[in-house]
Each structure stands twice: as C-alpha cells, then as structure tokens.
N, C-alpha and C positions, 0 to 999 in steps of 0.2 A: 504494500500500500504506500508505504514513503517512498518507497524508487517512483512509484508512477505519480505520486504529486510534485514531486523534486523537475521530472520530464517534462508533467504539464505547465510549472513553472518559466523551466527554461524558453521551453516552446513560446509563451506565451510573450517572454521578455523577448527574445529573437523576432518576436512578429510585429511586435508594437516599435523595437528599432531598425525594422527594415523598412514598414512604414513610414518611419518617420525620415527616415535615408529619402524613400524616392519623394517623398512631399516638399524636403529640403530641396533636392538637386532639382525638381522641377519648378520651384520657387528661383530658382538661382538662376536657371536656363532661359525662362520665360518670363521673369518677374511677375507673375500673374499672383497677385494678391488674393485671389480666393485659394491658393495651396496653403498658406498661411492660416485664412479662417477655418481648413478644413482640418489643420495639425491641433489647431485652439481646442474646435470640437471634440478632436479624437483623445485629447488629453485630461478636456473636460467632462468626458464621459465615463472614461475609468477612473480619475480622483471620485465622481458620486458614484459610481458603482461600489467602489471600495468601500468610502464610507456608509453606505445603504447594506454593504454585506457586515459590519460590524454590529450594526445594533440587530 
C-alpha cells in the first residue's frame, strides 16, 4: 500500500511539473497571456483541492 501511494505521488508531482514546463515555454514562445491565467488556475485548483481534502 505505501509503495503505491509513494508512485501515485511521484506520478502526480511529475504531471503537475510537466505541465507547468509546457505552459511556461508556450508562454515564452508566444507571449500569449492566457498560458499564464491557465498555470494560475491549475495551481489554484490543487492548493483548494488540498485544502478541501484536509478537513
């Protein structure tokens, strides 16, 4: 049971910073300011998810 939460962690950190990899470099390429509001989003989704799963 801890190896596979340990896996879905990684997994999980790996997908949120690859994400955030191509949202950056297509910010940087295109200057298109919606890549930006769409990193906000994606960061401000999992901060309340996190805190919604604690209480």
């Amino acid at each position: 049971m801890t190896i596979n939460k340990n896996v879905e962690k990684v997994l999980w950190m790996f997908s949120v910073m690859f994400i955030t990899y191509l949202l950056v470099g297509s910010f940087i390429v295109s200057r298109n300011i919606l890549d930006i509001v769409y990193l906000v989003i994606l960061y401000t989704t999992i901060i309340i998810i996190k805190f919604a799963n604690r209480s």
